[in-house]
C-alpha positions as CSV (number, residue, x, y, z in Angstrom):
1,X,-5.4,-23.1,-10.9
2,X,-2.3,-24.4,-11.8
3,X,-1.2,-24.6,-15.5
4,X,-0.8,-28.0,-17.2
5,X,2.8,-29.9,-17.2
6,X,4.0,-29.8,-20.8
7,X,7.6,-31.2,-21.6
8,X,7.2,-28.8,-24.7
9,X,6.7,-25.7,-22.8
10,X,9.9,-24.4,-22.4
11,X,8.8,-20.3,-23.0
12,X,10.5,-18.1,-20.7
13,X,8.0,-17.7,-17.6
14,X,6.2,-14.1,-17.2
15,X,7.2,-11.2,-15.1
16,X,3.6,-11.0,-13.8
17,X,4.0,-14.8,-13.4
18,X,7.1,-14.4,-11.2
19,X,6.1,-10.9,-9.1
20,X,2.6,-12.9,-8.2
21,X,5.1,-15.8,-6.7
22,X,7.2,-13.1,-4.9
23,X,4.2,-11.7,-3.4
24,X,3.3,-15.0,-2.0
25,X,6.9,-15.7,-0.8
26,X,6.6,-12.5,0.9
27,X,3.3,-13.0,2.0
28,X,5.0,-17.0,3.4
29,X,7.6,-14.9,5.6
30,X,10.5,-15.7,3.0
31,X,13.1,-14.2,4.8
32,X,15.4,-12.7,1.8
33,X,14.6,-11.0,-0.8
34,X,15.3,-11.6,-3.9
35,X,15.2,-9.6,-7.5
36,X,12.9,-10.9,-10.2
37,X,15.7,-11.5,-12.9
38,X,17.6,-13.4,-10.3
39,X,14.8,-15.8,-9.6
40,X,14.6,-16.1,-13.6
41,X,17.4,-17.3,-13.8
42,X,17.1,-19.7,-11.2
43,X,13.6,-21.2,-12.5
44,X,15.5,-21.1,-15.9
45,X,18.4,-23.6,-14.3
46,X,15.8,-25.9,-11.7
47,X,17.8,-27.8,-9.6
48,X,21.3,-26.6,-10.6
49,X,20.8,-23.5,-9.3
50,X,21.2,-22.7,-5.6
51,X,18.5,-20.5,-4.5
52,X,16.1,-22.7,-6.6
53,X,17.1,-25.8,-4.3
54,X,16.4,-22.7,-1.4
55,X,13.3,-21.9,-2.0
56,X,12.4,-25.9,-2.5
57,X,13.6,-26.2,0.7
58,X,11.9,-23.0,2.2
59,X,8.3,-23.9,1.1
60,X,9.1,-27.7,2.2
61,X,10.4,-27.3,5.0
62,X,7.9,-25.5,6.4
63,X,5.1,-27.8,5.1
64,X,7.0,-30.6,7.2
65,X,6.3,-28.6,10.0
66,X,2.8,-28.4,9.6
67,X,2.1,-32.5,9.7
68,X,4.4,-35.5,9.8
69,X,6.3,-36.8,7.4
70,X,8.3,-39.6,6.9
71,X,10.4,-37.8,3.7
72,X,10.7,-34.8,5.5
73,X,12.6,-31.7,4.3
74,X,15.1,-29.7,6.5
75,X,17.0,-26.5,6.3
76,X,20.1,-28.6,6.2
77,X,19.4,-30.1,3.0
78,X,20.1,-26.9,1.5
79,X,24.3,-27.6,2.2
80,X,23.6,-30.3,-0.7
81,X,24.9,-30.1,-4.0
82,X,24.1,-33.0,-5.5
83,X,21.0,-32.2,-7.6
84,X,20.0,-36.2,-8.0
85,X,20.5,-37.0,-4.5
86,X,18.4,-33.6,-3.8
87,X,15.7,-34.2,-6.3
88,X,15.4,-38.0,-5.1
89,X,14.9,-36.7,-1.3
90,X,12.2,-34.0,-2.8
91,X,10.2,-36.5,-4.8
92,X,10.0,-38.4,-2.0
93,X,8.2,-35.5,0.0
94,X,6.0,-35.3,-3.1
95,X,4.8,-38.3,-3.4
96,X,4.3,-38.4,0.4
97,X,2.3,-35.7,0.2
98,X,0.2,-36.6,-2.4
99,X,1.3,-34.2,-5.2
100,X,-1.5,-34.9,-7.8
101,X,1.4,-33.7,-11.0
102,X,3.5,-36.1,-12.4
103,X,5.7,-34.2,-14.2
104,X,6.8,-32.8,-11.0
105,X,8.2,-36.6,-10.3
106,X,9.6,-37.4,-13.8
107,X,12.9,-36.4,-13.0
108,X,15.1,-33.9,-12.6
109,X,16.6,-33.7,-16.0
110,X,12.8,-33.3,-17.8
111,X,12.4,-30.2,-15.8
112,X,11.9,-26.7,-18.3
113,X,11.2,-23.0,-16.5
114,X,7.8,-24.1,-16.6
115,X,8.0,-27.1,-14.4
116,X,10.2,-25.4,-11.9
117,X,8.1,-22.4,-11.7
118,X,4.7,-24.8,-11.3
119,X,6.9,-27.1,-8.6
120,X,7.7,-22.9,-6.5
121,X,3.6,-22.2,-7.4
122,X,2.7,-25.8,-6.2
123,X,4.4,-25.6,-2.9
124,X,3.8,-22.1,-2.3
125,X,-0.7,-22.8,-2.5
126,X,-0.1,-25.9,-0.4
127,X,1.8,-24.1,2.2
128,X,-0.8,-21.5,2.5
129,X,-3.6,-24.3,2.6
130,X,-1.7,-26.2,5.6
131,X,-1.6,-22.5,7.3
132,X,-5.1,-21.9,7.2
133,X,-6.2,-25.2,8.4
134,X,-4.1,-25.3,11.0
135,X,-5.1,-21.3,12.2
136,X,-9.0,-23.3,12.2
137,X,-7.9,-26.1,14.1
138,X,-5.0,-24.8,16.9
139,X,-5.4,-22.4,19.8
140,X,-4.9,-18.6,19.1
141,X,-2.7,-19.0,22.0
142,X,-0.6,-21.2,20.0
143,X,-0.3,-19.3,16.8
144,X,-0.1,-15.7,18.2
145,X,2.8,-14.7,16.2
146,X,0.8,-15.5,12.7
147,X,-0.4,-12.0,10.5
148,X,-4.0,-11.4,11.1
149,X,-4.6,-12.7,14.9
150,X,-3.1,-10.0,17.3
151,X,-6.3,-8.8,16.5
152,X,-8.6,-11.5,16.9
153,X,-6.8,-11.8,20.2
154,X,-7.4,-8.4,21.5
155,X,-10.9,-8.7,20.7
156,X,-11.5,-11.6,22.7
157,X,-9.5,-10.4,25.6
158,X,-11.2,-7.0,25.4
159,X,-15.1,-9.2,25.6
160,X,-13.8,-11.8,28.3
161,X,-13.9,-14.4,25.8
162,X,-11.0,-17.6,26.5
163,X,-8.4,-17.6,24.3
164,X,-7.4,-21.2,24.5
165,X,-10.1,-21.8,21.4
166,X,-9.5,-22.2,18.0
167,X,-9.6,-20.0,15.5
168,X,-13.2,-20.8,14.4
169,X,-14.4,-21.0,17.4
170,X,-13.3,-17.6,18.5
171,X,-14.8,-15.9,16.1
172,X,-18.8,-17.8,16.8
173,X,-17.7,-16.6,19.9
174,X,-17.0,-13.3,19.1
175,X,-20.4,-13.2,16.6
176,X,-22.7,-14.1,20.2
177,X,-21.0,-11.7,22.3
178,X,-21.7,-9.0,19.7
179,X,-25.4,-10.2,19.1
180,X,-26.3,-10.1,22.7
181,X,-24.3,-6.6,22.7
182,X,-26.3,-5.0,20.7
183,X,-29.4,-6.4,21.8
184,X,-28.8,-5.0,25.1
185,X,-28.1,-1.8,24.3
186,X,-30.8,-1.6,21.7
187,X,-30.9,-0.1,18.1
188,X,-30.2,3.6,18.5
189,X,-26.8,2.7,20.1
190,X,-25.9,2.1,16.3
191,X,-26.5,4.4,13.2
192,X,-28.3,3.2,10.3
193,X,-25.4,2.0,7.8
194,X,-24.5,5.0,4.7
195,X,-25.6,2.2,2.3
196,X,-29.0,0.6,3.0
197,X,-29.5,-1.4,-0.3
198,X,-27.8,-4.3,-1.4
199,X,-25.6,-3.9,-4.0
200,X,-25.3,-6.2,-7.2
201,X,-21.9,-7.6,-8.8
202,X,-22.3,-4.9,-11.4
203,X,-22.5,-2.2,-8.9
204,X,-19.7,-3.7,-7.1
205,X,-17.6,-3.6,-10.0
206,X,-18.8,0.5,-10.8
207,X,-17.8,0.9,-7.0
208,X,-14.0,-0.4,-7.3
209,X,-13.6,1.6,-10.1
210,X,-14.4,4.6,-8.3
211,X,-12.7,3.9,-5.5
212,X,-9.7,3.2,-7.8
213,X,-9.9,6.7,-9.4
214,X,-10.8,8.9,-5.9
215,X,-7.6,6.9,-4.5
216,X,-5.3,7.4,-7.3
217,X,-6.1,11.2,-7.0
218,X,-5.6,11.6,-3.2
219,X,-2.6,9.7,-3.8
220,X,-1.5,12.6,-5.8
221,X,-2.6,15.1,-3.1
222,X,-0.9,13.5,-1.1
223,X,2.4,13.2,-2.7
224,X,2.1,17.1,-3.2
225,X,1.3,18.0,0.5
226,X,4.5,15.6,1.5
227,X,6.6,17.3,-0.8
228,X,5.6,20.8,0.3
229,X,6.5,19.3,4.5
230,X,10.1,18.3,3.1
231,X,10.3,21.5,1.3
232,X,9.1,23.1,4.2
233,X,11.3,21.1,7.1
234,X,14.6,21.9,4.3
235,X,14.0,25.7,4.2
236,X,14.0,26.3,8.1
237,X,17.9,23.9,8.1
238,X,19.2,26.4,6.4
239,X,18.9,28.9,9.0
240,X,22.1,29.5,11.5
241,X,20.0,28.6,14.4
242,X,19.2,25.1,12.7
243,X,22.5,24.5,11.5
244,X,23.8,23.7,14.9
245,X,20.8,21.4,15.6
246,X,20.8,19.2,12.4
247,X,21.2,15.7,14.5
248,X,18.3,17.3,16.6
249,X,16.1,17.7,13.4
250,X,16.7,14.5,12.0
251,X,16.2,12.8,15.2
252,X,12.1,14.3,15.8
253,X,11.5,14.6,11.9
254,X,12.6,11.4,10.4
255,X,10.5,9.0,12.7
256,X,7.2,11.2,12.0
257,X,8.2,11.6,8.5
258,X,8.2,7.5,8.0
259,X,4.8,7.1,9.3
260,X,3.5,9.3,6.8
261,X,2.4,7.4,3.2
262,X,1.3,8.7,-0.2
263,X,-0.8,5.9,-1.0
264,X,-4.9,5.6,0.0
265,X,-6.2,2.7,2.2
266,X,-9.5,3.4,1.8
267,X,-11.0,0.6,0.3
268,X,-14.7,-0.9,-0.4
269,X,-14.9,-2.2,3.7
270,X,-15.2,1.3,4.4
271,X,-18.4,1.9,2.7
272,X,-19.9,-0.8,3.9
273,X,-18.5,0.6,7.4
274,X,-19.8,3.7,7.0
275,X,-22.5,5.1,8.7
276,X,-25.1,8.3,8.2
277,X,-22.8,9.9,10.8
278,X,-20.6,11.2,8.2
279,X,-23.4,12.9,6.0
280,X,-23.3,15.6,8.7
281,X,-20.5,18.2,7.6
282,X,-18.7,19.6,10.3
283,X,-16.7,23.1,10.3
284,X,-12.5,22.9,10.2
285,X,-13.2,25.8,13.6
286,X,-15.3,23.2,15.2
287,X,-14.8,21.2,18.5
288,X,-14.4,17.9,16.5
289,X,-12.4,18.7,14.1
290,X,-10.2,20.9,16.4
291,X,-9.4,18.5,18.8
292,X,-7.5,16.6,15.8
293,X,-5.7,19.6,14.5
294,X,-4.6,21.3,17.7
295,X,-1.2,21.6,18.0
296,X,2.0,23.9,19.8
297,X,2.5,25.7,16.8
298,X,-0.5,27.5,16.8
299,X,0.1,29.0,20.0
300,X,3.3,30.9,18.3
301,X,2.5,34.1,17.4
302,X,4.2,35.8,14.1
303,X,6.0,39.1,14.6
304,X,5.5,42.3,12.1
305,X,6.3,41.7,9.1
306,X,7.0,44.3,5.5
307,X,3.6,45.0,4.3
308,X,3.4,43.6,0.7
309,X,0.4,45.5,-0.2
310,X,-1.7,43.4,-2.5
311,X,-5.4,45.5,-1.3
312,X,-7.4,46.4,-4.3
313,X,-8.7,49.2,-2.6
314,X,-5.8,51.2,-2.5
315,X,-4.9,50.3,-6.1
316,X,-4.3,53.3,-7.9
317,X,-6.3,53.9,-11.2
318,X,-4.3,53.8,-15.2
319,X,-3.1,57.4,-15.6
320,X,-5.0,58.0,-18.9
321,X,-3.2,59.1,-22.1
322,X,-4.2,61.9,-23.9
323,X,-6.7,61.2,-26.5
324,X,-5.8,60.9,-30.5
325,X,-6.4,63.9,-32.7
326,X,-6.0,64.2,-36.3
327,X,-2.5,66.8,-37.3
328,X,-4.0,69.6,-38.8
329,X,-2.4,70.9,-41.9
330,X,-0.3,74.0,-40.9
331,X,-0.8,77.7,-42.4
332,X,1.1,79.6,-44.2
333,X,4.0,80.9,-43.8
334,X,3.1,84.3,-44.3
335,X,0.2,83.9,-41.9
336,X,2.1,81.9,-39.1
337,X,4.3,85.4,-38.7
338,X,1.1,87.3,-38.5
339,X,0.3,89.1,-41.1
340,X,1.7,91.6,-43.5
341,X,4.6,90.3,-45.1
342,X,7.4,92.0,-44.4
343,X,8.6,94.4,-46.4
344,X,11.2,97.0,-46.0
Protein backbone atom coordinates (compact mmCIF):
# COMPACT_ATOMS: atom_id res chain seq x y z
CA UNK A 1 0.00 0.00 0.00
CA UNK A 2 1.11 3.19 -0.68
CA UNK A 3 1.79 5.83 2.05
CA UNK A 4 -0.41 8.92 2.42
CA UNK A 5 0.60 12.37 0.51
CA UNK A 6 1.52 14.74 3.21
CA UNK A 7 2.89 18.35 2.21
CA UNK A 8 4.50 18.11 5.80
CA UNK A 9 6.38 15.03 5.23
CA UNK A 10 9.56 16.15 4.08
CA UNK A 11 11.91 13.31 6.23
CA UNK A 12 14.57 12.04 4.17
CA UNK A 13 13.17 8.64 2.57
CA UNK A 14 14.64 5.19 3.98
CA UNK A 15 17.36 3.11 2.65
CA UNK A 16 15.15 0.06 2.84
CA UNK A 17 12.53 2.34 1.24
CA UNK A 18 14.89 3.10 -1.75
CA UNK A 19 16.75 -0.62 -2.21
CA UNK A 20 12.91 -2.15 -2.28
CA UNK A 21 12.33 0.53 -5.36
CA UNK A 22 15.67 -0.60 -6.89
CA UNK A 23 14.70 -4.08 -6.70
CA UNK A 24 11.60 -3.40 -8.61
CA UNK A 25 13.51 -1.18 -11.19
CA UNK A 26 15.57 -4.09 -11.62
CA UNK A 27 13.01 -6.46 -11.58
CA UNK A 28 11.11 -3.71 -14.54
CA UNK A 29 14.37 -4.29 -16.80
CA UNK A 30 15.72 -0.68 -15.92
CA UNK A 31 18.55 -0.69 -17.98
CA UNK A 32 21.23 1.28 -15.77
CA UNK A 33 22.11 0.96 -12.67
CA UNK A 34 22.22 3.26 -10.39
CA UNK A 35 23.69 3.77 -6.64
CA UNK A 36 21.29 4.31 -3.73
CA UNK A 37 22.70 7.74 -2.60
CA UNK A 38 22.55 8.89 -6.16
CA UNK A 39 18.84 8.16 -6.47
CA UNK A 40 18.57 10.13 -2.93
CA UNK A 41 19.54 12.79 -4.15
CA UNK A 42 17.53 12.74 -7.07
CA UNK A 43 14.15 11.96 -5.05
CA UNK A 44 15.51 14.80 -2.76
CA UNK A 45 15.56 17.33 -5.94
CA UNK A 46 12.03 15.85 -7.95
CA UNK A 47 11.86 17.24 -11.17
CA UNK A 48 15.12 19.30 -11.15
CA UNK A 49 17.12 16.51 -11.23
CA UNK A 50 17.90 14.51 -14.40
CA UNK A 51 17.64 10.94 -13.67
CA UNK A 52 14.51 11.68 -11.57
CA UNK A 53 12.76 13.06 -14.96
CA UNK A 54 14.55 9.38 -16.32
CA UNK A 55 13.07 7.24 -14.36
CA UNK A 56 9.57 9.23 -14.82
CA UNK A 57 10.02 8.71 -18.13
CA UNK A 58 11.21 4.97 -17.85
CA UNK A 59 8.18 3.63 -15.87
CA UNK A 60 5.91 5.92 -18.26
CA UNK A 61 6.94 5.14 -21.05
CA UNK A 62 6.57 1.83 -20.88
CA UNK A 63 3.07 1.98 -19.32
CA UNK A 64 2.13 3.91 -22.70
CA UNK A 65 3.10 0.90 -24.37
CA UNK A 66 0.96 -1.25 -22.66
CA UNK A 67 -2.51 0.64 -23.66
CA UNK A 68 -3.29 3.87 -25.49
CA UNK A 69 -2.96 7.00 -24.48
CA UNK A 70 -3.70 10.21 -25.66
CA UNK A 71 -0.86 11.99 -23.08
CA UNK A 72 1.53 9.58 -23.84
CA UNK A 73 5.12 9.60 -22.57
CA UNK A 74 8.24 8.91 -24.83
CA UNK A 75 11.90 8.36 -24.41
CA UNK A 76 12.41 11.68 -26.13
CA UNK A 77 10.84 13.65 -23.48
CA UNK A 78 13.83 12.93 -21.48
CA UNK A 79 16.03 15.76 -23.88
CA UNK A 80 13.61 18.26 -21.90
CA UNK A 81 14.73 20.52 -19.35
CA UNK A 82 12.06 22.50 -18.66
CA UNK A 83 10.64 20.96 -15.39
CA UNK A 84 7.07 22.90 -15.84
CA UNK A 85 6.66 21.97 -19.32
CA UNK A 86 7.76 18.29 -18.17
CA UNK A 87 5.56 18.10 -15.14
CA UNK A 88 2.48 19.59 -17.23
CA UNK A 89 3.02 16.67 -19.99
CA UNK A 90 3.37 14.01 -16.88
CA UNK A 91 0.23 15.20 -15.10
CA UNK A 92 -1.48 14.82 -18.09
CA UNK A 93 -0.54 10.99 -18.34
CA UNK A 94 -1.70 10.91 -14.75
CA UNK A 95 -4.77 12.03 -14.87
CA UNK A 96 -5.30 9.97 -18.06
CA UNK A 97 -4.57 7.20 -16.32
CA UNK A 98 -6.55 7.57 -13.55
CA UNK A 99 -4.01 8.21 -10.74
CA UNK A 100 -6.28 8.03 -7.63
CA UNK A 101 -3.37 10.73 -5.52
CA UNK A 102 -3.77 14.17 -5.88
CA UNK A 103 -0.86 15.34 -4.46
CA UNK A 104 0.87 13.73 -7.35
CA UNK A 105 -1.00 16.55 -9.61
CA UNK A 106 -0.63 19.52 -7.25
CA UNK A 107 2.25 20.79 -8.92
CA UNK A 108 5.61 20.46 -9.30
CA UNK A 109 6.81 23.00 -6.81
CA UNK A 110 4.60 21.13 -3.71
CA UNK A 111 6.66 18.07 -4.36
CA UNK A 112 9.00 16.83 -0.99
CA UNK A 113 11.28 13.41 -1.14
CA UNK A 114 8.18 11.83 -0.19
CA UNK A 115 6.00 12.74 -3.10
CA UNK A 116 8.70 11.93 -5.53
CA UNK A 117 9.54 8.70 -4.00
CA UNK A 118 5.48 7.77 -3.84
CA UNK A 119 5.17 9.25 -7.79
CA UNK A 120 8.73 6.32 -8.67
CA UNK A 121 6.56 3.67 -6.15
CA UNK A 122 3.28 4.58 -7.89
CA UNK A 123 4.40 4.03 -11.37
CA UNK A 124 6.66 1.25 -10.68
CA UNK A 125 3.15 -1.07 -9.03
CA UNK A 126 1.18 0.15 -12.02
CA UNK A 127 3.72 -0.96 -14.52
CA UNK A 128 3.89 -4.32 -12.96
CA UNK A 129 -0.07 -4.55 -12.83
CA UNK A 130 -0.26 -3.60 -16.81
CA UNK A 131 2.59 -6.52 -17.18
CA UNK A 132 0.63 -9.15 -15.66
CA UNK A 133 -2.53 -8.46 -17.23
CA UNK A 134 -1.26 -8.27 -20.36
CA UNK A 135 0.92 -11.87 -19.83
CA UNK A 136 -3.13 -13.26 -19.00
CA UNK A 137 -4.50 -11.77 -21.94
CA UNK A 138 -1.68 -12.00 -25.05
CA UNK A 139 -0.27 -15.05 -26.71
CA UNK A 140 2.94 -16.61 -25.19
CA UNK A 141 4.06 -16.30 -28.65
CA UNK A 142 3.84 -12.72 -28.39
CA UNK A 143 5.52 -12.12 -25.12
CA UNK A 144 8.32 -14.76 -25.30
CA UNK A 145 11.08 -12.55 -24.33
CA UNK A 146 9.23 -11.75 -20.77
CA UNK A 147 11.07 -13.52 -17.33
CA UNK A 148 9.14 -16.57 -16.35
CA UNK A 149 7.67 -17.92 -19.89
CA UNK A 150 10.61 -19.71 -21.68
CA UNK A 151 9.41 -22.14 -19.49
CA UNK A 152 5.85 -22.19 -19.79
CA UNK A 153 6.76 -22.43 -23.39
CA UNK A 154 8.83 -25.41 -23.31
CA UNK A 155 6.30 -27.17 -21.47
CA UNK A 156 3.72 -26.80 -23.84
CA UNK A 157 5.89 -27.57 -26.73
CA UNK A 158 7.24 -30.61 -24.97
CA UNK A 159 2.99 -31.90 -24.27
CA UNK A 160 1.92 -30.84 -27.95
CA UNK A 161 -0.01 -28.13 -26.48
CA UNK A 162 -0.55 -24.68 -29.15
CA UNK A 163 1.22 -22.01 -28.17
CA UNK A 164 -0.80 -19.30 -29.75
CA UNK A 165 -2.92 -19.20 -26.24
CA UNK A 166 -2.80 -16.96 -23.56
CA UNK A 167 -1.14 -17.18 -20.72
CA UNK A 168 -4.08 -18.47 -18.61
CA UNK A 169 -5.13 -20.57 -20.88
CA UNK A 170 -1.92 -22.39 -21.25
CA UNK A 171 -1.54 -23.17 -18.08
CA UNK A 172 -5.65 -25.04 -17.79
CA UNK A 173 -4.07 -26.57 -20.55
CA UNK A 174 -1.09 -27.66 -19.10
CA UNK A 175 -3.19 -28.71 -15.65
CA UNK A 176 -5.58 -31.37 -18.18
CA UNK A 177 -2.72 -32.70 -19.98
CA UNK A 178 -1.06 -33.50 -16.69
CA UNK A 179 -4.36 -34.88 -15.07
CA UNK A 180 -5.03 -37.26 -17.90
CA UNK A 181 -1.05 -37.99 -17.60
CA UNK A 182 -1.08 -39.36 -14.65
CA UNK A 183 -4.24 -41.05 -14.88
CA UNK A 184 -2.83 -43.08 -17.56
CA UNK A 185 0.02 -44.12 -16.17
CA UNK A 186 -1.59 -44.77 -12.79
CA UNK A 187 -0.51 -44.04 -9.18
CA UNK A 188 2.77 -45.97 -8.62
CA UNK A 189 4.35 -43.93 -11.59
CA UNK A 190 4.55 -41.21 -8.74
CA UNK A 191 5.97 -41.48 -5.19
CA UNK A 192 3.97 -40.56 -2.27
CA UNK A 193 5.09 -36.77 -1.50
CA UNK A 194 7.92 -36.50 1.80
CA UNK A 195 5.19 -34.45 3.47
CA UNK A 196 1.79 -36.02 3.64
CA UNK A 197 0.02 -33.56 6.11
CA UNK A 198 -0.96 -30.24 5.61
CA UNK A 199 0.82 -27.83 7.14
CA UNK A 200 -0.67 -24.73 9.15
CA UNK A 201 0.66 -20.94 8.97
CA UNK A 202 2.47 -21.57 12.16
CA UNK A 203 4.31 -24.48 10.81
CA UNK A 204 4.96 -22.68 7.80
CA UNK A 205 6.53 -19.90 9.56
CA UNK A 206 8.77 -22.75 11.92
CA UNK A 207 9.64 -24.22 8.35
CA UNK A 208 11.19 -20.77 6.78
CA UNK A 209 13.03 -20.31 9.72
CA UNK A 210 14.70 -23.48 9.30
CA UNK A 211 15.26 -23.36 6.10
CA UNK A 212 16.75 -19.90 6.76
CA UNK A 213 19.32 -21.36 9.26
CA UNK A 214 20.25 -24.96 7.18
CA UNK A 215 20.81 -22.23 4.19
CA UNK A 216 22.83 -19.70 5.93
CA UNK A 217 25.11 -22.66 7.06
CA UNK A 218 25.67 -24.38 3.68
CA UNK A 219 26.18 -21.02 2.54
CA UNK A 220 29.13 -21.10 4.75
CA UNK A 221 30.26 -24.53 3.48
CA UNK A 222 30.13 -23.46 0.66
CA UNK A 223 32.09 -20.37 0.79
CA UNK A 224 34.86 -22.62 2.41
CA UNK A 225 34.93 -25.39 -0.20
CA UNK A 226 35.16 -22.43 -2.98
CA UNK A 227 37.96 -20.95 -1.21
CA UNK A 228 39.86 -24.24 -0.80
CA UNK A 229 39.21 -24.70 -5.27
CA UNK A 230 40.88 -21.13 -5.67
CA UNK A 231 43.53 -22.06 -3.20
CA UNK A 232 43.77 -25.17 -4.80
CA UNK A 233 43.69 -23.94 -8.86
CA UNK A 234 46.57 -20.95 -7.33
CA UNK A 235 49.03 -23.52 -5.84
CA UNK A 236 49.34 -25.68 -9.13
CA UNK A 237 50.14 -21.77 -11.31
CA UNK A 238 52.87 -21.60 -9.50
CA UNK A 239 54.52 -24.54 -10.93
CA UNK A 240 57.02 -24.00 -14.11
CA UNK A 241 54.88 -26.18 -16.23
CA UNK A 242 51.72 -23.84 -15.50
CA UNK A 243 53.51 -20.78 -15.79
CA UNK A 244 53.74 -21.05 -19.48
CA UNK A 245 49.96 -21.98 -19.67
CA UNK A 246 48.48 -19.18 -17.59
CA UNK A 247 46.01 -17.84 -20.58
CA UNK A 248 45.22 -21.71 -20.91
CA UNK A 249 44.19 -21.82 -17.19
CA UNK A 250 42.17 -18.86 -17.08
CA UNK A 251 40.48 -19.65 -20.20
CA UNK A 252 38.93 -23.53 -18.74
CA UNK A 253 38.85 -22.27 -15.07
CA UNK A 254 37.19 -18.89 -15.04
CA UNK A 255 34.02 -19.93 -17.01
CA UNK A 256 33.39 -23.05 -14.55
CA UNK A 257 34.47 -20.95 -11.73
CA UNK A 258 31.42 -18.32 -12.53
CA UNK A 259 28.90 -20.90 -12.47
CA UNK A 260 29.68 -21.83 -9.14
CA UNK A 261 27.68 -19.75 -6.16
CA UNK A 262 27.94 -19.58 -2.40
CA UNK A 263 24.53 -18.97 -1.73
CA UNK A 264 21.57 -21.92 -1.19
CA UNK A 265 18.45 -22.02 -3.50
CA UNK A 266 16.80 -24.42 -1.77
CA UNK A 267 13.69 -23.05 -0.67
CA UNK A 268 10.18 -24.16 0.87
CA UNK A 269 9.01 -25.52 -3.00
CA UNK A 270 11.37 -28.09 -2.48
CA UNK A 271 9.69 -29.75 0.35
CA UNK A 272 6.74 -29.67 -0.93
CA UNK A 273 8.55 -31.25 -4.10
CA UNK A 274 10.07 -33.77 -2.37
CA UNK A 275 9.20 -37.16 -2.45
CA UNK A 276 9.92 -40.55 -0.10
CA UNK A 277 12.56 -41.18 -2.76
CA UNK A 278 15.09 -39.34 -0.90
CA UNK A 279 14.58 -41.10 2.56
CA UNK A 280 16.61 -43.95 0.97
CA UNK A 281 20.38 -43.10 1.67
CA UNK A 282 22.61 -44.05 -0.94
CA UNK A 283 26.57 -44.87 -0.64
CA UNK A 284 29.16 -41.95 -2.14
CA UNK A 285 30.79 -45.71 -4.09
CA UNK A 286 27.36 -46.30 -5.44
CA UNK A 287 26.19 -46.33 -9.09
CA UNK A 288 24.05 -43.22 -8.47
CA UNK A 289 26.00 -41.21 -6.88
CA UNK A 290 29.05 -42.23 -9.07
CA UNK A 291 27.74 -41.39 -12.15
CA UNK A 292 27.63 -37.61 -10.87
CA UNK A 293 31.15 -37.62 -9.50
CA UNK A 294 32.99 -39.47 -12.19
CA UNK A 295 35.48 -37.56 -13.61
CA UNK A 296 39.27 -37.63 -15.66
CA UNK A 297 41.05 -37.00 -12.66
CA UNK A 298 40.39 -39.98 -11.06
CA UNK A 299 41.81 -42.05 -13.59
CA UNK A 300 45.45 -40.29 -12.71
CA UNK A 301 47.28 -42.24 -10.75
CA UNK A 302 49.79 -40.54 -7.93
CA UNK A 303 53.43 -41.65 -8.09
CA UNK A 304 55.60 -42.66 -4.76
CA UNK A 305 55.71 -40.32 -2.62
CA UNK A 306 58.27 -39.74 1.13
CA UNK A 307 56.55 -41.79 3.60
CA UNK A 308 55.44 -39.39 6.50
CA UNK A 309 54.92 -42.04 8.98
CA UNK A 310 51.99 -41.09 11.16
CA UNK A 311 51.06 -45.27 12.09
CA UNK A 312 50.49 -45.68 15.75
CA UNK A 313 51.70 -48.99 15.51
CA UNK A 314 55.10 -48.32 14.96
CA UNK A 315 55.18 -45.52 17.50
CA UNK A 316 57.85 -46.03 19.79
CA UNK A 317 57.04 -46.09 23.64
CA UNK A 318 58.34 -42.87 26.38
CA UNK A 319 61.89 -44.05 27.33
CA UNK A 320 61.15 -44.09 31.14
CA UNK A 321 63.22 -41.99 33.59
CA UNK A 322 64.77 -43.47 36.36
CA UNK A 323 62.56 -43.44 39.40
CA UNK A 324 63.11 -40.82 42.47
CA UNK A 325 64.99 -41.90 45.50
CA UNK A 326 65.58 -40.18 48.64
CA UNK A 327 69.87 -38.85 49.03
CA UNK A 328 70.95 -40.80 51.73
CA UNK A 329 73.10 -39.10 54.23
CA UNK A 330 76.82 -40.06 53.46
CA UNK A 331 79.28 -41.85 56.14
CA UNK A 332 81.98 -40.87 57.59
CA UNK A 333 84.88 -39.90 56.48
CA UNK A 334 86.85 -42.35 58.33
CA UNK A 335 84.61 -45.11 57.11
CA UNK A 336 84.20 -44.00 53.41
CA UNK A 337 88.33 -44.82 53.22
CA UNK A 338 87.63 -48.14 54.84
CA UNK A 339 88.54 -48.48 57.98
CA UNK A 340 91.39 -47.94 60.33
CA UNK A 341 92.39 -44.51 60.19
CA UNK A 342 95.42 -44.04 59.10
CA UNK A 343 98.04 -43.71 61.16
CA UNK A 344 101.77 -43.75 60.59
Amino acid sequence: TLPLLSAAMATAVSDERLDAFLDTLDDLGYPGEEELEVVRVAVQQGFASALFRRLCIFLAHNLSSLATYEHAVSASDADDDDEASFFIGLNGFLREHGCPYSGLMAGAESYTSETSIVLLEYLASELQACRILALQREPLSDISGMTGVGPLQQAAKELGIPQDLAAVQMCSALEVVVVKALQETGSQYLADPLLPVPLSEGDMAQLATINQSLAEEYSVRRSMLLQRLDVTIQSFKWSDRAKHNMDEIERVFKPLRRQLSSSCNISLHNVFLATNEMMRLHKTSGDNVRKGTRNKLQSLLIGSVPDRGGRTDEARPPTEMPRWRKRTVGAPKSQRRGGGGGGG
